[in-house]
RODO-31919 format. One line per field, with one value per residue: x, y, z of N, C-alpha, C in turn; residue number from 1. Coordinates in Angstrom, 1 decimal. Example, Ala and Ser with C-alpha at 12.3 -4.5 7.8 and 13.67 -1.06 7.14 Angstrom:
BEGIN
n_px c(13.2,12.8)
n_py c(-5.7,-2.2)
n_pz c(7.8,7.1)
ca_px c(12.3,13.7)
ca_py c(-4.5,-1.1)
ca_pz c(7.8,7.1)
c_px c(13.2,12.9)
c_py c(-3.3,0.0)
c_pz c(7.8,7.9)
nr c(1,2)
//
This chain:
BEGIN
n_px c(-4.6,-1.9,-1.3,1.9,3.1,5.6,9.4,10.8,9.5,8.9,11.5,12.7,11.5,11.6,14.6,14.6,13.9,11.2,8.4,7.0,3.7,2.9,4.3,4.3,5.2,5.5,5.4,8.2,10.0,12.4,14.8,15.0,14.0,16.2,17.3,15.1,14.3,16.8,17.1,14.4,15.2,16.7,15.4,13.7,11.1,8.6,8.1,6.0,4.6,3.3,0.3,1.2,-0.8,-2.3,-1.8,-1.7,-4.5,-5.4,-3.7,-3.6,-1.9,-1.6,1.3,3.1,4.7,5.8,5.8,4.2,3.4,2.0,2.0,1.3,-0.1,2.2,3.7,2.8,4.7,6.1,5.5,7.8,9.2,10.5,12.5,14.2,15.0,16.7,18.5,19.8,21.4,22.9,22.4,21.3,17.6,15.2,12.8,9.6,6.7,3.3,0.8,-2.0,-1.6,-3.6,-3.4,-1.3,0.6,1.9,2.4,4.0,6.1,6.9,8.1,9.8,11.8,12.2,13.8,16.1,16.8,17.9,16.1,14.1,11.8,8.3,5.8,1.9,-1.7,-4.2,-6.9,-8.4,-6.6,-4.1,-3.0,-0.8,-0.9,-1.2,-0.6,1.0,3.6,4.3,5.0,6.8,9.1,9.9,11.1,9.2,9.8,12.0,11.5,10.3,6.7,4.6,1.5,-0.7,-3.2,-3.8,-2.2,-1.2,-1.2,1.2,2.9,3.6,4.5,6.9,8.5,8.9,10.6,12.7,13.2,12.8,10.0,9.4,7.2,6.6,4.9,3.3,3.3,4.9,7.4,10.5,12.4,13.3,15.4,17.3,16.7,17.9,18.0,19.4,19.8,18.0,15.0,11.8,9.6,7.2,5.0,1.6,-1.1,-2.5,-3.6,-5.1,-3.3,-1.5,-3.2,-4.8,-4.6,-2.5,-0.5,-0.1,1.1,3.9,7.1,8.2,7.6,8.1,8.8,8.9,10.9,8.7,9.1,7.5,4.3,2.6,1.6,2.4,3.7,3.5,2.9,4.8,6.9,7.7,8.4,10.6,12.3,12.6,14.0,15.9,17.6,17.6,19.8,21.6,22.5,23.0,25.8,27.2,27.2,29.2,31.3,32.3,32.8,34.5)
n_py c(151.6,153.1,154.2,154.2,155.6,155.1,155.8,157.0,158.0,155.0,154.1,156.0,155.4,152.1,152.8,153.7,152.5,151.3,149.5,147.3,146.4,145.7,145.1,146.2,145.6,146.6,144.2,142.8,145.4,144.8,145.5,148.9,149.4,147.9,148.8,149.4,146.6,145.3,146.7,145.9,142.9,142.7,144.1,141.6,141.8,140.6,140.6,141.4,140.8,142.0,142.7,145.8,147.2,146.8,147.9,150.4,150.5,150.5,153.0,155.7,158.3,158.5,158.2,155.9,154.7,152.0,151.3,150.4,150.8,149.5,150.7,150.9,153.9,157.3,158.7,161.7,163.8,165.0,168.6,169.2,167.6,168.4,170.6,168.8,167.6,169.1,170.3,168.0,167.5,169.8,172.2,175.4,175.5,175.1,175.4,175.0,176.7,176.2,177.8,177.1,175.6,173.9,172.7,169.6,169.0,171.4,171.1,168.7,169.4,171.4,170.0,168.6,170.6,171.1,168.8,169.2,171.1,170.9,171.8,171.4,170.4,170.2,172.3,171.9,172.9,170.8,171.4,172.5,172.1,170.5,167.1,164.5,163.0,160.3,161.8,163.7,162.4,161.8,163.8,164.6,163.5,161.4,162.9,163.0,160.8,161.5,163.8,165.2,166.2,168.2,167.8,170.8,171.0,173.9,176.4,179.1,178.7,176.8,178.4,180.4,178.2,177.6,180.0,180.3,178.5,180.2,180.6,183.3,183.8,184.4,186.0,185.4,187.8,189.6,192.4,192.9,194.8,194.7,193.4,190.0,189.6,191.6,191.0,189.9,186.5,184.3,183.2,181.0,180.0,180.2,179.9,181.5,180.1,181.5,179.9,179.0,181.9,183.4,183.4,184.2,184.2,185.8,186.2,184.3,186.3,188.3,186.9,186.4,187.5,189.7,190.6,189.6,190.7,189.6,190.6,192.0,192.5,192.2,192.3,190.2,190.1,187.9,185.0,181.6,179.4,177.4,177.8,180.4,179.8,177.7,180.1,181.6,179.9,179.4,181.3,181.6,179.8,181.2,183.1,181.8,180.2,182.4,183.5,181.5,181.5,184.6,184.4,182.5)
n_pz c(35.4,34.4,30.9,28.8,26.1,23.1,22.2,23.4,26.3,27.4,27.6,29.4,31.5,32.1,32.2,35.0,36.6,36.7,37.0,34.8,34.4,31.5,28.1,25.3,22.2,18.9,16.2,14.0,14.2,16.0,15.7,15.5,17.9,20.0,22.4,24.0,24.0,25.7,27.9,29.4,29.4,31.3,33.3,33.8,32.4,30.3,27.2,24.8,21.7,19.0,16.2,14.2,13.6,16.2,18.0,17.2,17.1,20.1,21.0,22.6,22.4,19.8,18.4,19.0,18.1,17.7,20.1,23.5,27.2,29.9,33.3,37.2,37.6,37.8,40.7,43.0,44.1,47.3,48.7,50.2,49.7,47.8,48.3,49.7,48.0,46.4,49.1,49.2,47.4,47.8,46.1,45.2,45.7,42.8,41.8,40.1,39.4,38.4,37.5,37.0,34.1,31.6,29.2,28.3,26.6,27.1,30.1,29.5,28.3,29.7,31.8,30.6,30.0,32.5,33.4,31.6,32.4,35.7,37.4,40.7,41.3,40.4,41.1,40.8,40.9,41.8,41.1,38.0,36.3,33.9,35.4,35.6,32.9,30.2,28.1,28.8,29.8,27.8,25.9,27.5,27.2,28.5,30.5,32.7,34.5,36.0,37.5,40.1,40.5,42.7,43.2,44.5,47.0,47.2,46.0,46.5,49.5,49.4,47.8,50.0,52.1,50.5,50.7,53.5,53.6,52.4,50.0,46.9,45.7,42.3,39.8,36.4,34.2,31.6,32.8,34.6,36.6,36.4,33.5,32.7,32.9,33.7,36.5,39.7,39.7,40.7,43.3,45.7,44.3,43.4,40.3,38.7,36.5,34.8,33.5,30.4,28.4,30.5,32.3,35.5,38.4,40.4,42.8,43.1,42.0,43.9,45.6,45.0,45.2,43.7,40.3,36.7,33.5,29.9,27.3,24.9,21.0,19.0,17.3,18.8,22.0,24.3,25.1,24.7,27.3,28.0,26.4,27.5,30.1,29.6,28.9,31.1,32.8,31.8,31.8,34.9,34.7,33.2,34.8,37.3,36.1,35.5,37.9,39.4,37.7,38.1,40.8,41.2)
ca_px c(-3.2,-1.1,-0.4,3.1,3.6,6.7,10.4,11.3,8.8,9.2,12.8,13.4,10.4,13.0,16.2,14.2,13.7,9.5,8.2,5.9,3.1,2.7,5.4,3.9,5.9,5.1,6.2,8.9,10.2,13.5,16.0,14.9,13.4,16.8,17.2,14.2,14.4,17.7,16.2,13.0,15.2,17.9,14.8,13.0,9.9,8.6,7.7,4.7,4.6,1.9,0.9,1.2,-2.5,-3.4,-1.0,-2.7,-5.8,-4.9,-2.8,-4.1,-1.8,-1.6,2.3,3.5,6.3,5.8,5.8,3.1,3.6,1.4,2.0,0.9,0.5,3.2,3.1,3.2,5.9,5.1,6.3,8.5,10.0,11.2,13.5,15.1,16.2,17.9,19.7,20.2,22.1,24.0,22.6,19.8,16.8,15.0,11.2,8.6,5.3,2.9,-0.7,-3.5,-2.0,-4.3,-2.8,-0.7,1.6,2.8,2.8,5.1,7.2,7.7,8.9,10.9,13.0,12.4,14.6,17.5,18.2,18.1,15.3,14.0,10.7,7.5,3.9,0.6,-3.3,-5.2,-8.2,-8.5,-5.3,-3.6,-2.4,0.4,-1.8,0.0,0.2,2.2,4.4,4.8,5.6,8.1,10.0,10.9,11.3,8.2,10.5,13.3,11.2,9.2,6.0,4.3,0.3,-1.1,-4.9,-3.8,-1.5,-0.8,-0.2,2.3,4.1,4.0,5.8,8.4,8.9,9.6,11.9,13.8,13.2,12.3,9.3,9.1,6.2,6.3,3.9,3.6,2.9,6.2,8.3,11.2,12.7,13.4,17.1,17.9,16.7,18.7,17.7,20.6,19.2,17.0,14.3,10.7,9.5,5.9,4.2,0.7,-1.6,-3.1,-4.7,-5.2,-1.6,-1.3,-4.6,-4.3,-4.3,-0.8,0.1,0.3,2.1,4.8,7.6,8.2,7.2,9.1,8.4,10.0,10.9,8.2,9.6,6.9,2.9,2.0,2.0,2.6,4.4,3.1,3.8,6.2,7.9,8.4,8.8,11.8,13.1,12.9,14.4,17.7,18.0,18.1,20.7,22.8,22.6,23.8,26.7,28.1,27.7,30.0,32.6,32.8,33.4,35.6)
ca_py c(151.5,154.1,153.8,155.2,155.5,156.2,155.1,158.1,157.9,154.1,153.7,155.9,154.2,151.4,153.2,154.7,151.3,151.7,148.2,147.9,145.7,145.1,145.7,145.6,145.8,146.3,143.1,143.6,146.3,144.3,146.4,150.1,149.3,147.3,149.3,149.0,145.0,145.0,146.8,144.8,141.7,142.9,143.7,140.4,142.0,140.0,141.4,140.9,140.7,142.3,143.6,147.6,147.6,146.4,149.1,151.5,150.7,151.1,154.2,157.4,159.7,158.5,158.4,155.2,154.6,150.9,150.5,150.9,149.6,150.1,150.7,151.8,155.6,157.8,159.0,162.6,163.9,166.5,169.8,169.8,166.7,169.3,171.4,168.4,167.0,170.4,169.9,166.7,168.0,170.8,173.0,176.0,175.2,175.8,175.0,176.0,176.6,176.2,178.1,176.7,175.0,173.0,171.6,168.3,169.1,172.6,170.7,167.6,170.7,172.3,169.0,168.3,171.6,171.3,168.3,169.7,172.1,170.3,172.1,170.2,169.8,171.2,172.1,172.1,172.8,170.1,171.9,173.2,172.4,168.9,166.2,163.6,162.4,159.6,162.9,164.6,161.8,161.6,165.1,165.3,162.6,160.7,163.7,163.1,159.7,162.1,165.9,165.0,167.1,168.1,168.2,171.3,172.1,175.6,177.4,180.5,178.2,176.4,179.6,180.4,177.2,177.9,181.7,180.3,177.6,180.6,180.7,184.0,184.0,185.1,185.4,185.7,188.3,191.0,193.5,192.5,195.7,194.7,192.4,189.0,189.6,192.4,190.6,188.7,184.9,183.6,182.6,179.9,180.4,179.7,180.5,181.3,180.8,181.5,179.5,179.3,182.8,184.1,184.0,183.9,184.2,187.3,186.0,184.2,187.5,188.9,186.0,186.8,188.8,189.7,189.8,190.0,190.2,189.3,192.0,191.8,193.7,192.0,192.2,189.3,190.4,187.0,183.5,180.0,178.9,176.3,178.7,181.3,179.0,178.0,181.4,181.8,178.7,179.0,182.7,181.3,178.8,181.7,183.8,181.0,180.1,183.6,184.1,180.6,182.5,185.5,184.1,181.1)
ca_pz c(34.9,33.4,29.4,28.7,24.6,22.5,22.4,24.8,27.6,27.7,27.4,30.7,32.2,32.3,33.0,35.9,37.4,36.8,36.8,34.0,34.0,30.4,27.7,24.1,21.0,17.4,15.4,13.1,15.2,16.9,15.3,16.4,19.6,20.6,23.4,25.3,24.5,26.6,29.2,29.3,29.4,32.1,34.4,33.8,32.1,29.5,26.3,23.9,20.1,18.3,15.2,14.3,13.6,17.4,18.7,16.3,18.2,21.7,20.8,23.1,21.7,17.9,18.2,20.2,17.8,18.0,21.8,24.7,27.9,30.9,34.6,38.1,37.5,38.5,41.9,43.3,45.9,48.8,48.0,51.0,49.1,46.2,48.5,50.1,46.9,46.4,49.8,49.5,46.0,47.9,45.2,45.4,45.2,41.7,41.6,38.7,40.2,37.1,37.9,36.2,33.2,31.2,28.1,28.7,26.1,27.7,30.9,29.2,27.9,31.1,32.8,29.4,30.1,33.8,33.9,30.9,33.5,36.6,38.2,41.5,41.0,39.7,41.3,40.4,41.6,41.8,40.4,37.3,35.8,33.5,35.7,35.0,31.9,29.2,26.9,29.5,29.7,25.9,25.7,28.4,26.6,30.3,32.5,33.5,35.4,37.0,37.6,40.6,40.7,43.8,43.1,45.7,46.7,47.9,45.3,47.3,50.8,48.7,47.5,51.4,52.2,49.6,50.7,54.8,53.3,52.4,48.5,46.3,44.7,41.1,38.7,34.7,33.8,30.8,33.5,35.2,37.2,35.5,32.3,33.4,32.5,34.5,37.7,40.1,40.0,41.3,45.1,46.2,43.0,42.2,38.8,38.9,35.1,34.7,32.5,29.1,28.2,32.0,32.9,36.9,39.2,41.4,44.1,43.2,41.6,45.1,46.6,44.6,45.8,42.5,38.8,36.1,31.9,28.9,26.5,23.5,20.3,17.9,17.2,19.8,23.1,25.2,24.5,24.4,28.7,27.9,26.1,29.1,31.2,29.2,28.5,32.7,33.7,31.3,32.3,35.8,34.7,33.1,35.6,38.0,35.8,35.4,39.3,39.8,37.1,38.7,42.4,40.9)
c_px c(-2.9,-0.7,0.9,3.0,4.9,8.0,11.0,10.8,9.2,10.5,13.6,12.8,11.6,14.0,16.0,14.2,12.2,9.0,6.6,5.2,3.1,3.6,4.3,4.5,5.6,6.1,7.4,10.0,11.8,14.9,16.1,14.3,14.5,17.5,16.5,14.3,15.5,17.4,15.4,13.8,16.2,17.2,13.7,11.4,9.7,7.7,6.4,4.4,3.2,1.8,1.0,-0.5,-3.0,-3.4,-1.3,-4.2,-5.7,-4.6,-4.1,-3.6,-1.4,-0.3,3.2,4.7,7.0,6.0,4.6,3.4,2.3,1.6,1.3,1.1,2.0,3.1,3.5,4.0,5.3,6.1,7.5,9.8,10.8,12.1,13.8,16.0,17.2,18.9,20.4,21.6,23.0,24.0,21.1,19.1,16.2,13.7,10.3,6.9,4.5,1.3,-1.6,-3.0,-2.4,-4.1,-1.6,0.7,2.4,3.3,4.4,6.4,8.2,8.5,9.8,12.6,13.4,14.1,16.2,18.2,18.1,17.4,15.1,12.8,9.8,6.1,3.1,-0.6,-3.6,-6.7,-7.7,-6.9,-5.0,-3.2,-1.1,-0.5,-0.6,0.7,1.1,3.4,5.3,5.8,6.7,9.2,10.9,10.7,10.6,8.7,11.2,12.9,9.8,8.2,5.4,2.4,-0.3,-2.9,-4.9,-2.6,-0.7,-0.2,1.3,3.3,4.4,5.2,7.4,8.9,9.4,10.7,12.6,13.7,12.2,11.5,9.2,8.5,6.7,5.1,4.2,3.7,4.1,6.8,9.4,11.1,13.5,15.3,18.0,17.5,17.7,17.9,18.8,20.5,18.6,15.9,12.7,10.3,8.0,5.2,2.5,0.4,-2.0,-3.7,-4.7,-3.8,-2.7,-2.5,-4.1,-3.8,-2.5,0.0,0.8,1.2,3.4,5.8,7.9,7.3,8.4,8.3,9.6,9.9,9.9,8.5,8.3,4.8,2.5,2.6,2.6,3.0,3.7,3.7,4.6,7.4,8.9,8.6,10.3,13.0,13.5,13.7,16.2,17.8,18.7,19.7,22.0,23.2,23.6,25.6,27.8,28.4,29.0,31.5,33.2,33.1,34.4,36.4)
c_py c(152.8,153.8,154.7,154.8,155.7,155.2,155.8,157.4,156.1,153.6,154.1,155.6,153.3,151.8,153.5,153.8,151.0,149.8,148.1,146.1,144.7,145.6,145.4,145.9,145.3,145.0,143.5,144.8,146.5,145.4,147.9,150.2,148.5,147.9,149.1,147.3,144.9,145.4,146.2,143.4,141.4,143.2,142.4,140.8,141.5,140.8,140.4,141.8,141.0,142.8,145.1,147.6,147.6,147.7,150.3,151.7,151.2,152.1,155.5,158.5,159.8,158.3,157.3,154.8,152.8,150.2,151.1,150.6,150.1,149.5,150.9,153.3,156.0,158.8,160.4,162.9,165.3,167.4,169.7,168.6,167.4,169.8,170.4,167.6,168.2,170.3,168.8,167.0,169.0,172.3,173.9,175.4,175.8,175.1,176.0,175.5,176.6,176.3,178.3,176.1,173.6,172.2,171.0,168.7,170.0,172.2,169.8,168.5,170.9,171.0,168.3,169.2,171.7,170.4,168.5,170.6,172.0,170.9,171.2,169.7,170.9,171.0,172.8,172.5,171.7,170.1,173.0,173.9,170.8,168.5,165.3,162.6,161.2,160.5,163.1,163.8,161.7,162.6,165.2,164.2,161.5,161.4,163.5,161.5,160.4,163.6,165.4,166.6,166.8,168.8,168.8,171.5,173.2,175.7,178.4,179.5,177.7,177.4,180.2,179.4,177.6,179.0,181.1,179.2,178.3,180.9,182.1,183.6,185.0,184.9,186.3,186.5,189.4,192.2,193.7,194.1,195.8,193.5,191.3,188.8,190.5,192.5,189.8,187.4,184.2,182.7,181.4,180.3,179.5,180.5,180.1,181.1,180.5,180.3,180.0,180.5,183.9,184.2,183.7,184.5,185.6,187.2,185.4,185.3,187.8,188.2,186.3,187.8,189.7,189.7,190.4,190.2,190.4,190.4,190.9,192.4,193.1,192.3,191.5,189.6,189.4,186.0,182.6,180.0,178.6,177.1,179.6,180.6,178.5,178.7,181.8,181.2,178.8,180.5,182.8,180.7,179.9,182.7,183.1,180.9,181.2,183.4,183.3,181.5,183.3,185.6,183.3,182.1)
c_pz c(34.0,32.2,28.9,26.9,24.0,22.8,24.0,26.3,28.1,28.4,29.0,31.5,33.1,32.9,34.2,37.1,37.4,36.6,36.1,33.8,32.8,28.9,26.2,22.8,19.3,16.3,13.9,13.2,16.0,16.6,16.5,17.7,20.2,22.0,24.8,25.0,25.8,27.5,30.1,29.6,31.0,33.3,34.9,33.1,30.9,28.3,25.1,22.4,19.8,17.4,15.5,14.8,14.9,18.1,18.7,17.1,19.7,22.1,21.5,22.0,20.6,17.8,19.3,19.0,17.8,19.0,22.7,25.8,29.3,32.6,35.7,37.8,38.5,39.6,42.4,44.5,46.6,48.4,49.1,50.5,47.7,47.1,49.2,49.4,46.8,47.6,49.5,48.0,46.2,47.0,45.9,44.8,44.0,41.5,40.5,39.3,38.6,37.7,36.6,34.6,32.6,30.1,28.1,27.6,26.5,28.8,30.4,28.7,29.3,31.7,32.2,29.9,31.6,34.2,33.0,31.8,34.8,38.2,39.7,41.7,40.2,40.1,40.6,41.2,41.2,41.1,39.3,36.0,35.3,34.9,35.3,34.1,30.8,28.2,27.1,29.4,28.5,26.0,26.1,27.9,27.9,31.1,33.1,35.0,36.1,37.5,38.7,40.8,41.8,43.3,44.4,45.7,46.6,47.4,46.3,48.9,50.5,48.6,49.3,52.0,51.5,50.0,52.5,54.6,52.9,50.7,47.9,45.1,43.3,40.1,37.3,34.0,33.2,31.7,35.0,35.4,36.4,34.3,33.2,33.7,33.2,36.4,38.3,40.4,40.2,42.6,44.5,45.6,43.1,41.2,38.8,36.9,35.4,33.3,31.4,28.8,29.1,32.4,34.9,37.3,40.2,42.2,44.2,42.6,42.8,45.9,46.5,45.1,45.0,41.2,37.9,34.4,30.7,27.8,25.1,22.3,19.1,18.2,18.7,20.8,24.6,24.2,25.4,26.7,28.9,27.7,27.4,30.0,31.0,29.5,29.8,33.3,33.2,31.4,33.8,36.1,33.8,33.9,37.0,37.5,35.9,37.0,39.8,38.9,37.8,40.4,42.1,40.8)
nr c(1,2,3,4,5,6,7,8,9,10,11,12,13,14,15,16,17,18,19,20,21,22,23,24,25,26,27,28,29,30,31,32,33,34,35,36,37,38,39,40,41,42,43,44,45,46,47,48,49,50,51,52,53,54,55,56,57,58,59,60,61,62,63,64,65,66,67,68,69,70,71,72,73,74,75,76,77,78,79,80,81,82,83,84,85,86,87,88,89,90,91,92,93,94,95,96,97,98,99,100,101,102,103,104,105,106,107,108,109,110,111,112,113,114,115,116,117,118,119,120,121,122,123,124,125,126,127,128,129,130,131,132,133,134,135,136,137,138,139,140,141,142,143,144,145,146,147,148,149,150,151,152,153,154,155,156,157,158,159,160,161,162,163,164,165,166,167,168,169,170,171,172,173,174,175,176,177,178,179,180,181,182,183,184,185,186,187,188,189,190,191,192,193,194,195,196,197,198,199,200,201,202,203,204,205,206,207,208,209,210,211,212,213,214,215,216,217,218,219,220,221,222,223,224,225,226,227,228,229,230,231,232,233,234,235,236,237,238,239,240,241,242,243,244,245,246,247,248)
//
């Protein structure tokens, strides 16, 4: 079973329609958790009184906030299921390919900001990279309920797929041609970020049709993943908006 923690991650659990095994709520609690009670009560799921201390025990990620609940994990979709939510949406597609990273919180980041800006999904490797962990969950405060990810064995076939569906590849790398700002990301978009340390694998270097990098003006030559991945994704989304301006 999957342990979800937190008011967040729970709450859109619920809204999401997730049917959760086991609901458990810190005693005392009824006030600021009145949210997920109504939820919890509106889908028939029954809830269970306990102290802090138990909850304290059980706690993975040290920060459940007086709730835990645990489900069937949450299930991956097929990459070809990321660009037909985009049709299905009428809108370009906007995928964040994420090669090789390994700390759950950068992941729960990315699929925090993936879903603020209405990305369509987001893949992974299989090897050698986080999973959909309860961290991730935490982290992404829900999105990890509405930002289907697509877990790949083969990175690079993947970005193939995506490149005959018609979508320009673009990776995030210091060593980028141009600044990420004076590209066009306006089309049918993936957003390649490399992982922790290594940044992008060679081999997805080359897949790439593209690279781009972000202007550095300070000491430290690279940002945090999450980060750029950020700074990529709402670049994409002002770039879009202007393009709607200046055709409207």
């Amino acid at each position: 079973m999957e342990q979800i923690e937190g008011k967040n991650p729970v709450r859109e659990a619920l809204r999401a329609g997730a049917k959760l095994d086991k609901l458990v709520l810190a005693e005392g609690s009824q006030r600021s958790l009145r949210e997920i009670i109504q939820l919890a009560s509106a889908a028939g799921i029954a809830i269970e009184w306990r102290e802090r201390e138990w909850l304290d025990r059980k706690s993975r990620t040290r920060a459940h906030q007086g709730v835990i609940a645990w489900r069937k994990p949450v299930g991956y979709a097929a990459l070809p299921d990321l660009i037909a939510r985009a049709q299905a949406q009428s809108e370009d597609p906007l995928i964040i390919i994420l090669d090789g990273i390994q700390d759950p919180h950068n992941l729960g980041s990315v699929l925090r900001t993936a879903e603020a800006v209405g990305a369509h999904g987001v893949v992974i490797p299989k090897r050698r990279a986080v999973g959909l962990t309860s961290t991730v969950a935490k982290v992404s405060a829900g999105a990890v309920e509405y930002v289907p990810v697509a877990q790949v064995t083969n990175l690079s076939q993947a970005i193939a797929t995506l490149k005959e569906a018609g979508l320009w590849v673009v990776g995030a790398d210091m060593t980028g041609e141009n600044l990420h700002f004076e590209t066009d990301l306006t089309g049918p978009m993936a957003l390649v970020i490399g992982g922790e340390g290594k940044g992008m694998a060679r081999l997805t270097r080359e897949r790439c049709d593209l690279t781009v990098r972000l202007p550095m003006y300070g000491q430290i030559n690279s940002l945090n993943a999450a980060v750029a991945a950020a700074v990529m994704m709402y670049e994409v989304v002002r770039q879009r908006a202007s393009a709607q301006v200046n055709h409207g």
